[in-house]
C-alpha positions in Angstrom: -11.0 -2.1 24.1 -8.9 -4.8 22.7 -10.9 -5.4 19.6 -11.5 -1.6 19.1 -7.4 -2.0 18.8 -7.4 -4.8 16.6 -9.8 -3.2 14.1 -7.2 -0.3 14.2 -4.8 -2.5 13.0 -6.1 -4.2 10.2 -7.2 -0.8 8.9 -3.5 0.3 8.8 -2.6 -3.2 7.5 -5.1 -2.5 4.6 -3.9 0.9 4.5 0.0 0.1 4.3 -0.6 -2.8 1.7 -2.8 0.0 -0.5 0.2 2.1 -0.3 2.8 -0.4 -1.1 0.7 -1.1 -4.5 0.4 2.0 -5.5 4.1 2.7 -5.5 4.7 -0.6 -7.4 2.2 0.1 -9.7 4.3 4.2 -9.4 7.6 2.1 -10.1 6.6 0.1 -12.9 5.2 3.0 -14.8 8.4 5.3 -14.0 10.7 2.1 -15.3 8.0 1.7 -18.4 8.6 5.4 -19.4 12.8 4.9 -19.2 12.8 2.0 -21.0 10.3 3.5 -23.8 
């Protein structure tokens, strides 16, 4: 059971660090188009 649970949580590690690029990546284009 307990490395079932570990393998859930590096999936939602991966999952939360995916999403956290993406809205960087979201951020920097939004700024890019102001600035432009």
């Amino acid at each position: 059971m307990r490395s079932i649970f570990m393998q859930f949580y590096r999936i939602e590690d991966s999952v939360q660090a995916c999403f956290k690029s993406n809205q960087l990546q979201l951020l920097r284009a939004t700024s890019s188009n102001f600035m432009a």
